[in-house]
Residue frames relative to the residue before (quaternion, step in Angstrom):
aa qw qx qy qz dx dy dz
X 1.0000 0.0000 0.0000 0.0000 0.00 0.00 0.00
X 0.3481 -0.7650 0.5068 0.1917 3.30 -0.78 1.04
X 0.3058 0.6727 -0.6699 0.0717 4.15 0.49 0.20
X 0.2611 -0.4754 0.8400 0.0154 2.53 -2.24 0.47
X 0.0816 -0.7570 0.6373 0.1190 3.11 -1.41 0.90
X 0.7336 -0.5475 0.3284 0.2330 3.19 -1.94 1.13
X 0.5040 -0.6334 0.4817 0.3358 3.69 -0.78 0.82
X 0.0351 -0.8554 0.4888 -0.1681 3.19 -0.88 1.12
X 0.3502 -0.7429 0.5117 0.2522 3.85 -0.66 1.16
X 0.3364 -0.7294 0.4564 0.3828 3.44 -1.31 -0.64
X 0.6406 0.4199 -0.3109 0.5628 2.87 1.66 1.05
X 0.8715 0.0071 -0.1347 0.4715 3.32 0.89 -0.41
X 0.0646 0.9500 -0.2972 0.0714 2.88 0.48 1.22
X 0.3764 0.6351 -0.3423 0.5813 3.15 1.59 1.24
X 0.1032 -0.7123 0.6845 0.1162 3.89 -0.90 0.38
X 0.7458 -0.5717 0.3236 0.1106 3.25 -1.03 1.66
X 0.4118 0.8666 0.1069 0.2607 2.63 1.75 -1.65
X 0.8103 0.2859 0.2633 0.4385 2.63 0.52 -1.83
X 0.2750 -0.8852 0.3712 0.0545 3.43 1.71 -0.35
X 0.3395 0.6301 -0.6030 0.3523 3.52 1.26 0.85
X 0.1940 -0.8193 0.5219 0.1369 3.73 -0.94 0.34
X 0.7078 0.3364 -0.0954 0.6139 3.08 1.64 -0.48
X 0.4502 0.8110 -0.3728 0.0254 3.67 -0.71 0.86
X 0.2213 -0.8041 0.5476 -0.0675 2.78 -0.76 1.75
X 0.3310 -0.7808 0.5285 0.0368 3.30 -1.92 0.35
X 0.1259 0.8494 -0.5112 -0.0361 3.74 -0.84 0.13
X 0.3711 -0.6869 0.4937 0.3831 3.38 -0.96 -1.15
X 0.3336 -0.5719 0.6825 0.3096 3.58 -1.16 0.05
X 0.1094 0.8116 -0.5618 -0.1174 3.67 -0.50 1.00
X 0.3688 -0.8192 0.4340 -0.0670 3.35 -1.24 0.76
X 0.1587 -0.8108 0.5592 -0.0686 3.44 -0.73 0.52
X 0.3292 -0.6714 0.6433 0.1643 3.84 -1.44 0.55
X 0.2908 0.6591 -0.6927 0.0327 3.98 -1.30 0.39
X 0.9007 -0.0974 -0.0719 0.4172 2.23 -1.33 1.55
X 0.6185 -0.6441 0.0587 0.4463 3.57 1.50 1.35
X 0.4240 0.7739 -0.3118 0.3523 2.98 1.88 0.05
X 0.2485 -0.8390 0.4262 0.2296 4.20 -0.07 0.76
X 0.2363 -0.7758 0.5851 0.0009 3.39 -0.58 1.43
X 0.1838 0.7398 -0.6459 -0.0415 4.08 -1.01 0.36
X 0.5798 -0.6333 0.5109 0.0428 3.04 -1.31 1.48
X 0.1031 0.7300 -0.6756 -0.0085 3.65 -0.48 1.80
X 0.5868 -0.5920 0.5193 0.1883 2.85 -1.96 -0.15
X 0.2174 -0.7153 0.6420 0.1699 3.71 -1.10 0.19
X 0.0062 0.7238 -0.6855 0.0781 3.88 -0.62 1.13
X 0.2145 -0.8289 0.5055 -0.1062 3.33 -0.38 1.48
X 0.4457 0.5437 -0.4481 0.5523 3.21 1.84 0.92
X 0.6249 0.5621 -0.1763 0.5123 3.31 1.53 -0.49
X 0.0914 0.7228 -0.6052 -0.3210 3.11 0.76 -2.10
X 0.4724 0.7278 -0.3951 0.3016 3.23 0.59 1.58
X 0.2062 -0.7560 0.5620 0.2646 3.83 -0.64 0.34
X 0.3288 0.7797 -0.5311 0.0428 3.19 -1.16 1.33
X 0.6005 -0.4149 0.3670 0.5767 4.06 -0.37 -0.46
X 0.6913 -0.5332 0.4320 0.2260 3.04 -1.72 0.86
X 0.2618 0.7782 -0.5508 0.1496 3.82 -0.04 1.05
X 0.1934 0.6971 -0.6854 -0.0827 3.24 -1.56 -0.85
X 0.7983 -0.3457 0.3959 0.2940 2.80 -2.22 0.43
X 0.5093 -0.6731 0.4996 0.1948 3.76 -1.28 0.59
X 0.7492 -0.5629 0.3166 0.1474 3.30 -0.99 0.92
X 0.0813 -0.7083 0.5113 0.4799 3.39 -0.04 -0.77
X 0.8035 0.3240 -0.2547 0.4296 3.67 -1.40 0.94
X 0.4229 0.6083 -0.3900 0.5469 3.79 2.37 -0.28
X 0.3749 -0.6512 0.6531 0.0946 2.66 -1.66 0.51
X 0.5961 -0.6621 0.2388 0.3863 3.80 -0.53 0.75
X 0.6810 0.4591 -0.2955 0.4880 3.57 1.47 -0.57
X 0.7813 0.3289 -0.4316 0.3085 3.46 1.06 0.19
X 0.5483 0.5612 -0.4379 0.4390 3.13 1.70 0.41
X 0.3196 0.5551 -0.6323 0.4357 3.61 0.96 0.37
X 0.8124 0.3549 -0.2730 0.3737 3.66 -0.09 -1.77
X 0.5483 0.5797 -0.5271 0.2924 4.15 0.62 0.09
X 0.6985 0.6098 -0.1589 0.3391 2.68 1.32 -1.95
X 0.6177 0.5367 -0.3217 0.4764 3.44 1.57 -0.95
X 0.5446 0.5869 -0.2228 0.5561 4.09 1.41 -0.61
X 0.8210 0.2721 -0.2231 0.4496 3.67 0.61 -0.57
X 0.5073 0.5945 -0.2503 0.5715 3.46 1.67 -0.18
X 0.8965 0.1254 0.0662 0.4196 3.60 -0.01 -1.49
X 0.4899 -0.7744 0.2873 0.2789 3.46 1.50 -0.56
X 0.6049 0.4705 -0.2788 0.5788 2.93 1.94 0.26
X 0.1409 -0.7242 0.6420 0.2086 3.26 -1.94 0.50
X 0.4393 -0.6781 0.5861 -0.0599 2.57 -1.49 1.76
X 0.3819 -0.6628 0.6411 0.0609 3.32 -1.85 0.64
X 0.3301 -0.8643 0.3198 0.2041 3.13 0.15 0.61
X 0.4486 -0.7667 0.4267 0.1696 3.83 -0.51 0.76
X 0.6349 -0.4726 0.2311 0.5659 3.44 -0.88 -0.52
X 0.5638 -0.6716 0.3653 0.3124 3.67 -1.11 0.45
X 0.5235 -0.6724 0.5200 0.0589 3.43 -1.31 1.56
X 0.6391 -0.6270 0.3497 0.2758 3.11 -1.00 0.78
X 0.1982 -0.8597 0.4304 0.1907 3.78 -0.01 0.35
X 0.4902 -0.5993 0.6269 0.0870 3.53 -1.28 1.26
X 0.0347 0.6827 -0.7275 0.0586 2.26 -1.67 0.99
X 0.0882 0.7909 -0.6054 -0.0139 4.01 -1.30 1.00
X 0.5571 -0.5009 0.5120 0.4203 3.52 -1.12 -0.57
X 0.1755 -0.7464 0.6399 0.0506 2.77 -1.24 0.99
X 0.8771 -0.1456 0.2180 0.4025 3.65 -1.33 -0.88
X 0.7631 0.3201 0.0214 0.5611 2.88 0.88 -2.12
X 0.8570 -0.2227 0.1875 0.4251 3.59 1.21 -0.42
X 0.6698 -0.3946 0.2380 0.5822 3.95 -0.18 -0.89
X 0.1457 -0.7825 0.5908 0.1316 3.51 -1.28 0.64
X 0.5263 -0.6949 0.4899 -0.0110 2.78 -0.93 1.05
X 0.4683 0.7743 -0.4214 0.0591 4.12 -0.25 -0.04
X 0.4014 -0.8204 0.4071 0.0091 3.09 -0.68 1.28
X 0.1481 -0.8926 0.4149 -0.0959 3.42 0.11 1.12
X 0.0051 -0.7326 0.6753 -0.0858 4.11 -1.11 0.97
X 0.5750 -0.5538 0.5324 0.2816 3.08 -1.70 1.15
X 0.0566 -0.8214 0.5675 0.0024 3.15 -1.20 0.62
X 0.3357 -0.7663 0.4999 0.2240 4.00 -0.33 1.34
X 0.0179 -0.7792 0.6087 0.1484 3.62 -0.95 0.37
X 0.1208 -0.7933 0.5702 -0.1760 3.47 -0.44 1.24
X 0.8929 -0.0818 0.0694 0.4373 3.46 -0.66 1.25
X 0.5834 0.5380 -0.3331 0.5092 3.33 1.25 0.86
X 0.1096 -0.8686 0.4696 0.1143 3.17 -0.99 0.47
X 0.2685 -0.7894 0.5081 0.2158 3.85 0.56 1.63
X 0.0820 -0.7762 0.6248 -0.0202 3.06 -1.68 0.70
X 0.2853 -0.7559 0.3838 0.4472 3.66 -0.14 0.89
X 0.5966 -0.6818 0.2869 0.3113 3.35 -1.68 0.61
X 0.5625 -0.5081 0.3627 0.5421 3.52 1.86 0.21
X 0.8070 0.2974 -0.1329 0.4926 3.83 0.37 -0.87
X 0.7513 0.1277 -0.2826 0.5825 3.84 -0.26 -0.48
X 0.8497 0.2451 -0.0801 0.4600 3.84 0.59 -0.93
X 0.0538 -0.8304 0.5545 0.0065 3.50 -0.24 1.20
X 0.7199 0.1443 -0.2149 0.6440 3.94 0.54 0.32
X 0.0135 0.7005 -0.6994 -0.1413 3.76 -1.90 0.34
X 0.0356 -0.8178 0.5618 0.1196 3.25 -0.65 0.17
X 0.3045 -0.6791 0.6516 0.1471 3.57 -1.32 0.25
X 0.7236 0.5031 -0.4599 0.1086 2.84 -1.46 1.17
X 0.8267 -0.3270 -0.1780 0.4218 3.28 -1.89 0.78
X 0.7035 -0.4172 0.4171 0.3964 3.62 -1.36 0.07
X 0.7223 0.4259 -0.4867 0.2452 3.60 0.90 -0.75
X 0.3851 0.7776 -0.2141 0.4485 3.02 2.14 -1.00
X 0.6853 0.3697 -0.3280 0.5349 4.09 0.42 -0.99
X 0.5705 0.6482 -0.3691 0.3436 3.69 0.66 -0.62
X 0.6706 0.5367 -0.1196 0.4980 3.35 1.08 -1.35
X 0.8034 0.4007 -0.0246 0.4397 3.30 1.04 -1.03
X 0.4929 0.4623 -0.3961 0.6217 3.54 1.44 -0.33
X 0.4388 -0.6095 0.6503 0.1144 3.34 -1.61 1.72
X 0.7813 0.3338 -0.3175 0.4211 3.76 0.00 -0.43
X 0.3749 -0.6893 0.5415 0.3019 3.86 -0.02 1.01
X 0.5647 0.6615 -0.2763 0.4090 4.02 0.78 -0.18
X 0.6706 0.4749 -0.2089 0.5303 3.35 1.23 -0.84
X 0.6015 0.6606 -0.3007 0.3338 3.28 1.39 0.12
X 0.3735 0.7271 -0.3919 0.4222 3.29 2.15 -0.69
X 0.7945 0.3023 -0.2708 0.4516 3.58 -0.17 -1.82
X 0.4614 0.5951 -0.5612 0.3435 4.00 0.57 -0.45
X 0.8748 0.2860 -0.2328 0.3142 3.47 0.30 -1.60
X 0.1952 0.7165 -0.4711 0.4760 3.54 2.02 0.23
X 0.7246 0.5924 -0.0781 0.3435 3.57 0.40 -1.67
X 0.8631 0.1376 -0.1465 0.4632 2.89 0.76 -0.79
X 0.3962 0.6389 -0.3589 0.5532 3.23 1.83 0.65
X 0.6937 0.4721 -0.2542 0.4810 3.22 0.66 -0.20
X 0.5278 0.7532 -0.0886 0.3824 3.25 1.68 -0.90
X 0.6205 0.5861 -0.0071 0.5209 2.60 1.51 -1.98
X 0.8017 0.3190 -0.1251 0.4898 3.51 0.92 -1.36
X 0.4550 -0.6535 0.4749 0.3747 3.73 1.30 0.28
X 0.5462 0.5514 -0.4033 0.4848 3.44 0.63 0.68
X 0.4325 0.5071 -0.5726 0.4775 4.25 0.65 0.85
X 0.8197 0.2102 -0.3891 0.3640 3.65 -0.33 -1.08
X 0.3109 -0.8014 0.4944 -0.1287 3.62 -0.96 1.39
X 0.0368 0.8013 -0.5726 -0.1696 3.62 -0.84 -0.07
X 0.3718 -0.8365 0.2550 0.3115 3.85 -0.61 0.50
X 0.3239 -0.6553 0.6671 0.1439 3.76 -0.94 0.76
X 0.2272 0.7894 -0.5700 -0.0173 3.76 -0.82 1.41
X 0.2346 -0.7416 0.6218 0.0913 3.35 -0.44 0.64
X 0.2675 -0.7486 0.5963 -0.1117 2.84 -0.79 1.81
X 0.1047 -0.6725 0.7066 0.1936 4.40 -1.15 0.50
X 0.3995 -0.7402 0.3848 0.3802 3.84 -0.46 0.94
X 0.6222 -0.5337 0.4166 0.3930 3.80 -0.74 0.26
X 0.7526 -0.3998 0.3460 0.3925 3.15 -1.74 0.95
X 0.0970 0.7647 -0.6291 0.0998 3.31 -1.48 1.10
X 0.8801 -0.2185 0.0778 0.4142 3.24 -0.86 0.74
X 0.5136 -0.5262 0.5319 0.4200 3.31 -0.85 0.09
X 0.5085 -0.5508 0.5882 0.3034 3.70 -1.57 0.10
X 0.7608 0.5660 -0.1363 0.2868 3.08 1.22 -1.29
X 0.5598 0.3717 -0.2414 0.7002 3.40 2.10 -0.48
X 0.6563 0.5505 -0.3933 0.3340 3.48 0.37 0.14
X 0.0038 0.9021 -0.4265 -0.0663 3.59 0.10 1.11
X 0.3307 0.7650 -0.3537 0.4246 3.78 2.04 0.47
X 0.6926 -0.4019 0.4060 0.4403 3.17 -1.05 -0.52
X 0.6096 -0.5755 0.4670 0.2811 3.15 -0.87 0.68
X 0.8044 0.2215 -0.2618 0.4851 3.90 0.25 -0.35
X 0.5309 0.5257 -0.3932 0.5358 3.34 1.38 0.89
X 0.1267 0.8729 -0.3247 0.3415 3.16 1.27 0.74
X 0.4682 0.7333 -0.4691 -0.1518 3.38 0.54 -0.23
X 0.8511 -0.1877 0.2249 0.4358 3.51 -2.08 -0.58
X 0.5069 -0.5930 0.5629 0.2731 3.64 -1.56 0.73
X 0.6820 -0.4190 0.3200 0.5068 3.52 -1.28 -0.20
X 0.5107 0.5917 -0.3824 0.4928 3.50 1.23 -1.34
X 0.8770 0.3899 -0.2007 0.1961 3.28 0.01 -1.50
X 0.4659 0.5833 -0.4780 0.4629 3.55 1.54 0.31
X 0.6531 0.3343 -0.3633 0.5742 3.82 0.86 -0.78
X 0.4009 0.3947 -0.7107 0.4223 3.92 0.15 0.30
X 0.6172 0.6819 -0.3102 0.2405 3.54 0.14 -1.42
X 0.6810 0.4538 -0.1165 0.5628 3.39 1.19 -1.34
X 0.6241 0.4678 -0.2982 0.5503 3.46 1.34 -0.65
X 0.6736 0.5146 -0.3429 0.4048 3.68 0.83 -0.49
X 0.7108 0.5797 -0.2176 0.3335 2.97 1.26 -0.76
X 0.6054 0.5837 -0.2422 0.4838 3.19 1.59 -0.81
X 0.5933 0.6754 -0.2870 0.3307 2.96 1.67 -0.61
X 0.5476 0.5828 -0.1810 0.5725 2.81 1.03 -1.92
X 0.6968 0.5310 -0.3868 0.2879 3.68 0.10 -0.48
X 0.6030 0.5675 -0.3327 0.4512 3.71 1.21 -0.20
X 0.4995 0.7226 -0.1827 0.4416 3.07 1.91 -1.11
X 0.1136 0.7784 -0.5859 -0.1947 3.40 0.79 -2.22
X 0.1675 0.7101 -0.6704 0.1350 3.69 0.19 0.79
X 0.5235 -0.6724 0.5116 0.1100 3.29 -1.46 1.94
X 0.7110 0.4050 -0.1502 0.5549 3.82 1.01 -1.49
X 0.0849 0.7342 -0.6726 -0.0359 3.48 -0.82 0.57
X 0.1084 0.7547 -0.6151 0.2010 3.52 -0.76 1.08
X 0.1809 -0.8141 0.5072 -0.2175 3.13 -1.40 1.70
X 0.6230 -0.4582 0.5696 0.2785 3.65 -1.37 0.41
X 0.2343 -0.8602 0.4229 0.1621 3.47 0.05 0.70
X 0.3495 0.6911 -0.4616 0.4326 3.55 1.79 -0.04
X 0.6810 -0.5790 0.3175 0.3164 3.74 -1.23 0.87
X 0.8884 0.2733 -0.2379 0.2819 3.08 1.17 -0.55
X 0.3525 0.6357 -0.3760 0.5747 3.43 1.34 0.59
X 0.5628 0.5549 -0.3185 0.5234 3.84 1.34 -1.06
X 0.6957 0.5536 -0.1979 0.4127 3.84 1.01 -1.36
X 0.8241 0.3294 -0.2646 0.3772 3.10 1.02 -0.76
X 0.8070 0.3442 -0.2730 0.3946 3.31 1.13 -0.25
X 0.3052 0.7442 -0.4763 0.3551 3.32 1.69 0.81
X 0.4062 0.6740 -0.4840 0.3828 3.93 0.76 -0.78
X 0.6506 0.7152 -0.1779 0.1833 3.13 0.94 -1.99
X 0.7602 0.5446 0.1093 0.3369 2.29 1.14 -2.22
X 0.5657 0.5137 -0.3496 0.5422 3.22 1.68 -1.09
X 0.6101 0.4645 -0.4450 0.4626 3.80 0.54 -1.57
X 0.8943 0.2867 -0.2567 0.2282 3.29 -0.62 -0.30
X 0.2993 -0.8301 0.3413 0.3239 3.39 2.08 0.25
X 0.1393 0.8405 -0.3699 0.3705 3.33 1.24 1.51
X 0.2692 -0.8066 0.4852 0.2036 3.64 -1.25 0.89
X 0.1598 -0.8584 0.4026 0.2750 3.15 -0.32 0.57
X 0.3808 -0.8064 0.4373 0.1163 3.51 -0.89 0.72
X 0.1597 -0.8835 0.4133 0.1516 3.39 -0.09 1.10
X 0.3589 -0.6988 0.6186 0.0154 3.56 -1.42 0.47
X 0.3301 -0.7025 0.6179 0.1254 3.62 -0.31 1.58
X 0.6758 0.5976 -0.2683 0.3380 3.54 0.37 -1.69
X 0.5751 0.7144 -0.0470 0.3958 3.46 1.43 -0.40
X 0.8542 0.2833 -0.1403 0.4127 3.30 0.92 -0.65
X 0.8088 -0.3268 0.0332 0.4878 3.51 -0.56 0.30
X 0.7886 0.3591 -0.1970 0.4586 3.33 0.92 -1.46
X 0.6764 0.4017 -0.3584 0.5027 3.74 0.78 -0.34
X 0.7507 0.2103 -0.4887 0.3917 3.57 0.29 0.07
X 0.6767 0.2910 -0.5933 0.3247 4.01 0.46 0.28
X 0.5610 0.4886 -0.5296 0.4075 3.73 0.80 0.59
X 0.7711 0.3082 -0.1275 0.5424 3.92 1.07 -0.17
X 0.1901 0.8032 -0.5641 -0.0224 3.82 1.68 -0.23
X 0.6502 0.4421 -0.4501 0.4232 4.37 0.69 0.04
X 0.5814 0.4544 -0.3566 0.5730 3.80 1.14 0.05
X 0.6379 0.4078 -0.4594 0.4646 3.46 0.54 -0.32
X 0.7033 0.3906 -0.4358 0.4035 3.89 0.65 -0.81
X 0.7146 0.5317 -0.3209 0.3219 3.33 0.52 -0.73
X 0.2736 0.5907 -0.5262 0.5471 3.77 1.74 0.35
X 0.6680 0.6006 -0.3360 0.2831 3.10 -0.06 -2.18
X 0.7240 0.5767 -0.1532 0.3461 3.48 0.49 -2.30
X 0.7495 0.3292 -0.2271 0.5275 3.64 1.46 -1.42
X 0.4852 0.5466 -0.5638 0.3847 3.61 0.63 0.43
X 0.6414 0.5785 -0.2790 0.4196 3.34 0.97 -1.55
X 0.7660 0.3501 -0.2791 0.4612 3.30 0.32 -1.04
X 0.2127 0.8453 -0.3162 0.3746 3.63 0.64 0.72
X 0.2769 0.7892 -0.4374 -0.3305 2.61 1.04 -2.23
X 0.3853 0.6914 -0.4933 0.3607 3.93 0.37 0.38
X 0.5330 -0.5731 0.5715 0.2466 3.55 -0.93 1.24
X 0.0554 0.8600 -0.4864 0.1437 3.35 -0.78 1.51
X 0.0987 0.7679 -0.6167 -0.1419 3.91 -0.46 0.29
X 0.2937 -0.8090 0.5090 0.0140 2.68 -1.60 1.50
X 0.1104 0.9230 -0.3178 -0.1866 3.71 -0.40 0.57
X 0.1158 -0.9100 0.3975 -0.0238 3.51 -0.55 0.74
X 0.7216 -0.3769 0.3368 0.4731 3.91 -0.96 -0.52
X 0.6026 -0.4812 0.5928 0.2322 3.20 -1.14 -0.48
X 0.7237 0.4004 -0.1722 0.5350 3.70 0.72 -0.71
X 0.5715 0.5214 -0.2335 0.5890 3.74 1.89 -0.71
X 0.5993 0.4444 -0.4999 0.4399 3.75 0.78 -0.63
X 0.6360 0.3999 -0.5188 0.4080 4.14 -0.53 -0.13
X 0.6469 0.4179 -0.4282 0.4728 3.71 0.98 0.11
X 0.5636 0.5866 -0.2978 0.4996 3.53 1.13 -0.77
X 0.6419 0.6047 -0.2497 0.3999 3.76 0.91 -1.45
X 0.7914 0.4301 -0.2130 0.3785 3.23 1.09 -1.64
X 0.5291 0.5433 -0.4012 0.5138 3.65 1.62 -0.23
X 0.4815 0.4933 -0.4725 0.5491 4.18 0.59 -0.81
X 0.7987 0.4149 -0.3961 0.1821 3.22 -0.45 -1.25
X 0.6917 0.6104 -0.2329 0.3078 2.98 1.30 -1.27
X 0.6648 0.4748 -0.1891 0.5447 3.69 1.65 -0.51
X 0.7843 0.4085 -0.1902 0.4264 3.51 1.61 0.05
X 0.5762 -0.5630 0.3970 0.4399 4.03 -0.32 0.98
X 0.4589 -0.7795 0.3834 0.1866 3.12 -1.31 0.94
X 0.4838 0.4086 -0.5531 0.5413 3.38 1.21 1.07
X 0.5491 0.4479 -0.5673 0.4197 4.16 0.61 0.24
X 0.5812 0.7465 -0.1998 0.2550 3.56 1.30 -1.40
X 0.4921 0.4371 -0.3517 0.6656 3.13 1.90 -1.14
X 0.7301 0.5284 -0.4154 0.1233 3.60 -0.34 -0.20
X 0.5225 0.5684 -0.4484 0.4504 2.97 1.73 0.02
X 0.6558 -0.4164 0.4431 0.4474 3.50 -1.53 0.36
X 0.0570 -0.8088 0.5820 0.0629 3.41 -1.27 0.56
X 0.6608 0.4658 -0.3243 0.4912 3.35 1.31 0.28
X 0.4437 -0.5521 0.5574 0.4332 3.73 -1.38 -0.08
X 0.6052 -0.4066 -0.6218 -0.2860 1.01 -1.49 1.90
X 0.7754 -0.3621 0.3121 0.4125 3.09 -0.29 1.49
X 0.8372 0.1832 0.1426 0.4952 3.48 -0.42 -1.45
X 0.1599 -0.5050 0.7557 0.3852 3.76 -1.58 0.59
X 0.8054 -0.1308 0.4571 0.3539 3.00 -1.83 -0.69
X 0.6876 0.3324 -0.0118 0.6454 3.88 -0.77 0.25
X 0.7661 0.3674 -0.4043 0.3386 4.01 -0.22 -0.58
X 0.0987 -0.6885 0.7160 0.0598 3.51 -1.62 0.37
X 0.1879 -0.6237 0.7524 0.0978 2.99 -2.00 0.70
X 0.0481 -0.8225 0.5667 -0.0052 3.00 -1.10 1.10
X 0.3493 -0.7818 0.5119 0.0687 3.36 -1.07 1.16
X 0.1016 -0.6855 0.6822 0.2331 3.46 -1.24 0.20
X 0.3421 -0.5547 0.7582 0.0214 3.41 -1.47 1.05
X 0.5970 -0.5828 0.5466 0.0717 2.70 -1.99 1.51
X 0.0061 0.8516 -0.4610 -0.2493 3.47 -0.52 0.33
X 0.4286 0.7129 -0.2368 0.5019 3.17 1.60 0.74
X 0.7386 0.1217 0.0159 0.6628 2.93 1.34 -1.31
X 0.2477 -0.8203 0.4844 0.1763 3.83 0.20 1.18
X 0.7135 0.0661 -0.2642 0.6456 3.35 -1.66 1.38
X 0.7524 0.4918 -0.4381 0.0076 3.56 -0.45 0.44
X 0.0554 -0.9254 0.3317 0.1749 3.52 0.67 0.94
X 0.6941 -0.6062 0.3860 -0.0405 2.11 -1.18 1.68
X 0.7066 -0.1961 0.2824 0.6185 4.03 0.51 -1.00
X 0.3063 -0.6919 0.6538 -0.0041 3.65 -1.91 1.56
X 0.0924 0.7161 -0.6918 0.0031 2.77 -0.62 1.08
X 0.1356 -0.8032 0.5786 0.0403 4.12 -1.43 1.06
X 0.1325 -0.7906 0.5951 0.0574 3.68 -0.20 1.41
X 0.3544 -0.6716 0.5702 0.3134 4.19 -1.08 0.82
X 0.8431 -0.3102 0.2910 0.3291 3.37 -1.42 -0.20
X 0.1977 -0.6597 0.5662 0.4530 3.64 -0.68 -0.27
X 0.0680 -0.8991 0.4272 0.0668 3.44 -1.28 0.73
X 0.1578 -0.9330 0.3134 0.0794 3.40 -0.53 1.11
């Protein structure tokens, strides 16, 4: 499946525009027996409806980590999100709704409704959820789902590429240069990256070892009692004095295959860009940033990788900064 996912702030992440009033998120989560695809609905007996694990956004959430609450306060599991599902949209009360939806593996878990919004779940086959999902909408990201399915191209691991968060001026800074570290803004980007990166769960964390790229993706690192793993080849001065060592890091992380967030400069991402591109169809490819600079501060693009087909990605997805 070729998705691509929709540029997106961590704060506003609507367009005026566009007149959604309501938006919420979830996942369709899923499973394999005995190669046979299984997805996990719900019963909401405020409704008397079957549908996918969603809800309404937070205030100050972002749309990929309210998929993964809603999927925790519903079913009882935490999920990692997959590659991103087409999103629905209907009327509602107050106006249009809006919900944004990702595949989602369940492994070694066992959902349970939470008793209150969701009194029954059930598993099973896709032709079966069709029949049974009350909103004729909820049927788009199903067959998304099981297109992908079909083509060995759902179970996934993520590739994020992280720009480190606002830091200091250059211009008050009279140290070295990779002693730089994070503004005031740019420590809560940090906290905002992290929460991100949580929906993700990336296992490999690896960084620019300059102070401020270290700052921003260290939050990360604590939540998840993670090592991070620096990368000389990476930072400002060694890749524009080496910009073919800096892709060929990039190239040996990917080719890994291990769910990874990378963080780095600004001036290093057109080396980083040109290695994605090279492992991704050339309508996902247009999705990568192609101008300077690529990245604000604080932003990430995150890939899913094929785990069927190695190095191939699979679906872009490009969140902006938080801003205060």
């Amino acid at each position: 499946m070729s998705a691509k996912g929709k540029t997106q702030t961590m704060t506003d992440q609507e367009s005026p525009a566009r007149d959604i009033t309501v938006t919420a998120a979830g996942a369709l989560c899923w499973r394999a027996r005995r190669g046979r695809l299984e997805v996990l609905l719900i019963h909401r007996p405020r409704y008397d409806d079957w549908s996918w694990p969603k809800g309404k956004l937070d205030a100050g959430e972002t749309n990929p980590e309210c998929a993964v609450r809603e999927v925790m306060e519903e079913v009882d599991v935490t999920v990692q999100l997959g590659i991103p599902l087409p999103s629905i949209e209907y009327p509602v009360a107050s106006g249009l709704k809006k919900v944004y939806y990702w595949a989602a593996k369940l492994e070694k878990c066992t959902p349970r409704p939470d008793g209150s919004e969701v009194d029954e779940i059930r598993w099973c086959t896709p032709d079966e959820a069709s029949r049974m999902l009350s909103n004729p909408s909820d049927r788009e990201p199903l067959q998304a789902l099981v297109d992908a399915h079909r083509r060995d191209e759902l179970e996934t691991y993520p590739f994020v590429v992280v720009r480190h968060a606002k830091a200091r001026p250059r211009s008050s800074w009279a140290r070295p240069e990779g002693e730089r570290p994070l503004a005031a803004t740019g420590q809560r980007q940090a906290l905002a990256v992290s929460r991100l990166l949580g929906a993700w769960k990336p296992k490999r964390i690896v960084s620019s070892p300059w102070t401020r790229c270290m700052q921003t993706i260290m939050p990360y690192a604590q939540f998840t009692n993670g090592r991070i793993r620096t990368v000389d080849a990476i930072t400002e001065h060694s890749a524009h004095r080496n910009p073919k060592k800096a892709r060929a890091a990039i190239k040996g992380l990917l080719d890994k295959r291990k769910s990874t967030a990378v963080c780095t400069h600004r001036p290093v991402l057109p080396q980083v860009i040109k290695v994605l591109s090279a492992h991704a169809s050339d309508e996902l490819a247009a999705q990568l940033p192609s101008k300077d600079p690529y990245l604000k501060p604080g932003a990430v693009i995150v890939c899913q990788v094929s785990v069927h087909h190695p190095g191939r990605i699979l679906s872009v997805e490009h969140y902006d900064a938080y801003d205060d």
